[in-house]
N, C-alpha and C positions, 0 to 999 in steps of 0.2 A: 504494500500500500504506500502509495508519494506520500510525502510529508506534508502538500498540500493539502491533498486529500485529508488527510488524517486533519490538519489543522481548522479544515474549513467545516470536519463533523464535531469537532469540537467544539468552534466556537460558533455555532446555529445551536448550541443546544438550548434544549427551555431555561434551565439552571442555571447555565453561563449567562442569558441572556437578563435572564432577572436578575443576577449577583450583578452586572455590570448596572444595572437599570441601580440595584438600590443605594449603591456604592457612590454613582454619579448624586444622585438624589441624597443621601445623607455628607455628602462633602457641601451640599448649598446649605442645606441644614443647619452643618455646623457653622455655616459663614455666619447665619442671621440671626444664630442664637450667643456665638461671639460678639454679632454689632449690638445686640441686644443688652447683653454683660457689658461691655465695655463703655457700651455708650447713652444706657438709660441705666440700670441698675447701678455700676460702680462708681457714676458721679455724685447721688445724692449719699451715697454710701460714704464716700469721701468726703462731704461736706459736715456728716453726721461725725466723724471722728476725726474732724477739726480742718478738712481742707487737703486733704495727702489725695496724692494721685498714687494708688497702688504699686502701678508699674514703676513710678520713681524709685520708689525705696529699696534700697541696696546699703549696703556695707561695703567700705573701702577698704580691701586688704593691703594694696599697694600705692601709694599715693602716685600721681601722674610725672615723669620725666621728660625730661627732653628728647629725650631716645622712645620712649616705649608710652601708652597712653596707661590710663590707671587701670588694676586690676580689682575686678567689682565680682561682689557677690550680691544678685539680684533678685535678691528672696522675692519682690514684690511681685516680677514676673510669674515667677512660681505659685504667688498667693493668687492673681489672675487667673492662671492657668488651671488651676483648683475650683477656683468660682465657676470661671468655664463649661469645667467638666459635672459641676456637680447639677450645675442649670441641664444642659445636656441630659445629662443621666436620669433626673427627675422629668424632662421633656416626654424622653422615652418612653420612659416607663408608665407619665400619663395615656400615651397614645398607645401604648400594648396594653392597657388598663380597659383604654376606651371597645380594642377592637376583642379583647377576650369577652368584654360586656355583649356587645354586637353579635358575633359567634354562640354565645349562650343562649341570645335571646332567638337566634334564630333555628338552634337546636330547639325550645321548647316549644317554637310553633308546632300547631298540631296538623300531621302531616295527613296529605289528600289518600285515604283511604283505596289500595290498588284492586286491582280485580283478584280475586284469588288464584291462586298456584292451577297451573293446567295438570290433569291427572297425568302419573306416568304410565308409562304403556301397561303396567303391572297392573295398578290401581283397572284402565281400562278394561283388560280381558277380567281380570275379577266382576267388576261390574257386569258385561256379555256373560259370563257363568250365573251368575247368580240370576240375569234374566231370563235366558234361556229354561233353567230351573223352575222359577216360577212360571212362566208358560206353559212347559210340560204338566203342570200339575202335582210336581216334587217339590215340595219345600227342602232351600239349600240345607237345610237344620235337620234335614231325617223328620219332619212332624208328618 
């Protein structure tokens, strides 16, 4: 089998297709729920504990030279990057909340009652013996 081949049933399949579909869709995701963080929620956040923009605050290990710029530890980024994750994570988890709701509710509907089961051929000739029977004037039972 070419390689194309082989590449091209690979990636037509349903599972690739949707892994890629949700992959694209949860990187915009996280764009909006980042501008969301950073840019509705962390400012009044920072205004509540005295004015600090998150992302500024770091720690100087090295102060700046002539030679080399200063070496920072940037905890605030990290404190961001946390809020982030955690909006994110709760986002999630409401909207897999929502659709196990949705899924339930559509399990409990009460489903369109089908026609019943077609006899199998067994059931059939059973049913012809036991007609045939009574026709004749034999009851199947020996009476």
């Amino acid at each position: 089998m070419s390689i194309v081949k082989e590449f091209r049933e690979f990636a037509v399949r349903g599972n690739v297709v949707d892994m890629a579909v949700g992959i694209i869709i949860g990187a915009a995701f996280g764009k909006i729920v980042s501008s969301f963080v950073e840019d509705v929620v962390m400012p009044p956040l920072g205004v509540l504990i005295g004015g600090v923009n998150f992302t500024d605050l770091a720690i100087t290990l090295k102060a700046a030279t002539a030679d080399a710029p200063a070496v920072m530890l940037a905890y605030g980024k990290f404190l961001q990057t946390v809020f982030d994750f955690t909006i994110i994570a709760f986002a999630i988890f409401l909207v897999v909340k929502l659709i196990n709701r949705l899924r339930q509710q559509e399990e409990a509907k009460p489903s369109v009652p089908s026609a019943p089961p077609e006899p199998s051929a067994e059931e059939r000739l059973l049913t012809e013996i036991r007609d045939l029977l009574r026709d004749s004037g034999r009851s199947p039972r020996g009476e």
